[in-house]
N, C-alpha and C positions, 0 to 999 in steps of 0.2 A: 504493500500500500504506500509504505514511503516512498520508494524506491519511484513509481505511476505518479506521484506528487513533485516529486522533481524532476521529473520529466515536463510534469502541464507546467511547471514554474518555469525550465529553462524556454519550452517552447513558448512559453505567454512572452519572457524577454527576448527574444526571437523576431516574435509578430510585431511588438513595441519600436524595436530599435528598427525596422523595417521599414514602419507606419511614421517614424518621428519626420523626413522631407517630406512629406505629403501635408504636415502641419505647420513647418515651418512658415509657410504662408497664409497667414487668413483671408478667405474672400467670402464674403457674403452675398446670395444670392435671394435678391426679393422681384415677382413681378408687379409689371404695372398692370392698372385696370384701365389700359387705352389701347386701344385697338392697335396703333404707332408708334414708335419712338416720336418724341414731340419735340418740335421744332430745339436743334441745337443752334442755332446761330447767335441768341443773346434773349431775345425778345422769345420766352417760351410759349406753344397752343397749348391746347389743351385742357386751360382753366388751371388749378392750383395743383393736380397732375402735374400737369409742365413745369412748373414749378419748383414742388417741390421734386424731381427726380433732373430737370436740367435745369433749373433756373440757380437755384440755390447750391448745387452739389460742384456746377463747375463755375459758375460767376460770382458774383458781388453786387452789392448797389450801394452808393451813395449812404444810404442809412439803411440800417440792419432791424431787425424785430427783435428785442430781447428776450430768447423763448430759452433762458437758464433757468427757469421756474415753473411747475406744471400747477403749481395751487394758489396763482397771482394769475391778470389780465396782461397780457403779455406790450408791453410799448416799445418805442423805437430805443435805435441807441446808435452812435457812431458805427459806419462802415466804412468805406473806403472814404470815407469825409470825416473829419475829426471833431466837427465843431459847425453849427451853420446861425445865420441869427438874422433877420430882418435890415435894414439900412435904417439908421435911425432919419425918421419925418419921414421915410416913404417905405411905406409898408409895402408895397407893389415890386420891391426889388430886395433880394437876399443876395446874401455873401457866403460861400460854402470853403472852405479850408479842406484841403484833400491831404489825404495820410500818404507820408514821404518814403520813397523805400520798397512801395510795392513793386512786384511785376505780372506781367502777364505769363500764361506756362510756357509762351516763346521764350521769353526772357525779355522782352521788350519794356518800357516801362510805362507803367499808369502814372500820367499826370495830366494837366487841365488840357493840353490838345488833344490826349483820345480822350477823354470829356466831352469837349465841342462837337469830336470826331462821330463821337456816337447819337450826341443827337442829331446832328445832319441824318442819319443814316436813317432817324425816324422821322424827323419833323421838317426835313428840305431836299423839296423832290429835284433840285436842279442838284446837289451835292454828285457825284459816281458813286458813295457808297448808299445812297438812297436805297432801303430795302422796302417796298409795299407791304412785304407776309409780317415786316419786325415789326415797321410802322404800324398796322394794322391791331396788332397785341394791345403796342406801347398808346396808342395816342388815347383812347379814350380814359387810360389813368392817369393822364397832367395833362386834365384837360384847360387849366388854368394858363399852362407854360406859353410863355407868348415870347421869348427870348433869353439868350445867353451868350456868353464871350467870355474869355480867358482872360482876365487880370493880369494875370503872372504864372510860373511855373505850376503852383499847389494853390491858385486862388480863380475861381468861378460865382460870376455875378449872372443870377438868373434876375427874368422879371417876370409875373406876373399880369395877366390883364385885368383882374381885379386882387381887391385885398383877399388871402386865402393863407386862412393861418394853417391851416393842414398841408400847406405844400409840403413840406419835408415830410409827413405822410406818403404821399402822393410819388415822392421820388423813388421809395424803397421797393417802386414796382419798374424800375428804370434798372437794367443791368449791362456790364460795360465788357465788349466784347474784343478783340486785337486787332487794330490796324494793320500792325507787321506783318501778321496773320492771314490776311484778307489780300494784301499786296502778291503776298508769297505763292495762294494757291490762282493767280489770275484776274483779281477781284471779280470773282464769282463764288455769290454765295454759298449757292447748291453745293461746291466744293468748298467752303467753307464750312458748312453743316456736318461734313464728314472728317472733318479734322481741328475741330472749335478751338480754342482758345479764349481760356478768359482769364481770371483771378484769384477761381474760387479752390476749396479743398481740396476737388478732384482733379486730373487730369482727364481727359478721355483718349481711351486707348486703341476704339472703335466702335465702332457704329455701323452698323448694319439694318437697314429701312425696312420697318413691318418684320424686325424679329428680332433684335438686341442691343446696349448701351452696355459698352465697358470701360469702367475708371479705374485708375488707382490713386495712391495716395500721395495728394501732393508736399509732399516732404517742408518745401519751402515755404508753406502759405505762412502770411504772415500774420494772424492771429495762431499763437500757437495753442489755445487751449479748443481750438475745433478742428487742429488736425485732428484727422482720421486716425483711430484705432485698430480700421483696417487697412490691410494692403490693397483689395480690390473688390469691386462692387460689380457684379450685372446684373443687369435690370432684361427679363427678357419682356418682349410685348406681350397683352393680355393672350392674341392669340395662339401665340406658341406658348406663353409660361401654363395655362390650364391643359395640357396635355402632358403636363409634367409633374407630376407628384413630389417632387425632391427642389420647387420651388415654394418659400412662403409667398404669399398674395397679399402687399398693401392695401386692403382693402377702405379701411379707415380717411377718414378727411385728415387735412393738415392742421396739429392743432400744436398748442406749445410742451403736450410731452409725448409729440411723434414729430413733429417738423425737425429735417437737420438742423445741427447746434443744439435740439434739446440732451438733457440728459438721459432721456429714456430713447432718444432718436438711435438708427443705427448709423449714424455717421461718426456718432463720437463715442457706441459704447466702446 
């Protein structure tokens, strides 16, 4: 009997030491409940889908939601802007301060010209990165934005065409996508969609239309406490992931203790 017992003990250490590369990497695999992979270009479809699975995993926006707390009402907070605040006597134009030091996952760097850069791309159709499918997302969320221009390096003066104290609300639905980027694959988006760049956690690794999204982790992002805990993420589409038993199904809405950055999210267990 002992003898049958050291045997299952060496072979169990056996199977272990075997099985140990195969863990050496964590990847999490959750499906979406959308028919598509949803728009990667910057400006996600999809509704808060899009979102939360490309908006938030591989971009940024100007101000962030602060979803650290699943038993509080979740409010903004600094994103890629550090600080923003009205123009004293004209409440119609804001001053946004941008966080120095980022970059895009080219390596190119975020500052107030991809700023501009990006909203030409929604809000001015004479620009060449003029997108219709981004614009289309982006515009009915600022709907107030009536203009912007770069100050300086890390400084962006919007205006407003009326007084609208929830702008900065309004902007953390605006995400900022890579020029460099966009230059590199032709300026065309369509090829742009399949190899995005942006700011956020994730990189994306590939992308494959009407059946997968894969990220990993982006080592560098500069908030370090919503780097990722895992190495990689795929997301297959609703219609492949439900013929698959060996995927969980996000089925739940985006709330602040399932959106990434929470702490119950799986971006940051």
């Amino acid at each position: 009997m002992l003898k049958r017992l050291r045997v299952i003990v060496v072979g169990l250490g056996v199977l272990a030491a075997l099985a140990a590369p195969a863990f050496s990497q964590s990847t999490l695999r959750i499906g979406m409940t959308a028919a598509d992979i949803p728009l990667t270009t910057g400006q996600p479809d999809n509704g808060l889908e899009g979102f939360r699975f490309v908006g938030y995993t591989i971009y940024d926006a100007l101000v962030l939601w602060d979803l650290s707390k699943a038993d509080t009402l979740a409010d903004i907070r600094p994103g890629l802007a550090t600080g923003w605040a009205p123009v004293e006597g004209d409440s119609k134009t804001w001053i946004f301060k941008l966080r120095q030091g980022v970059k895009f996952h080219d390596g190119s760097d975020f500052d107030a010209d991809a700023v501009v850069w990006n909203l030409d791309k929604l809000l001015n159709d004479k620009s060449p990165q003029f997108d219709p499918k981004q614009a289309a997302q982006a515009r009915p969320r600022i709907p107030t934005l009536s203009g912007y221009k770069a100050i300086d390096k890390y400084t962006v003066e919007f205006t407003t065409r009326i007084v609208n104290a929830l702008f900065p609300y309004e902007m953390s639905s605006v995400f900022f996508s890579s020029p460099k980027r966009w230059e590199e694959v032709g300026k065309d988006w369509s090829k742009f969609a399949l190899q995005p760049s942006g700011t956020g956690p994730f990189k994306v690794d590939r992308v494959v239309p009407r059946e997968r999204l894969e990220l990993s982790r982006n080592t560098d992002y500069w908030e370090k406490a919503r780097v990722p805990k895992v190495d990689k993420a795929i997301s297959p589409a609703w219609s492949r992931a439900r013929r698959s038993p060996t995927f969980a199904c996000a089925r739940r809405p985006i709330s602040p203790s399932t959106a990434p950055g929470s702490r119950n999210s799986w971006v940051t267990r």
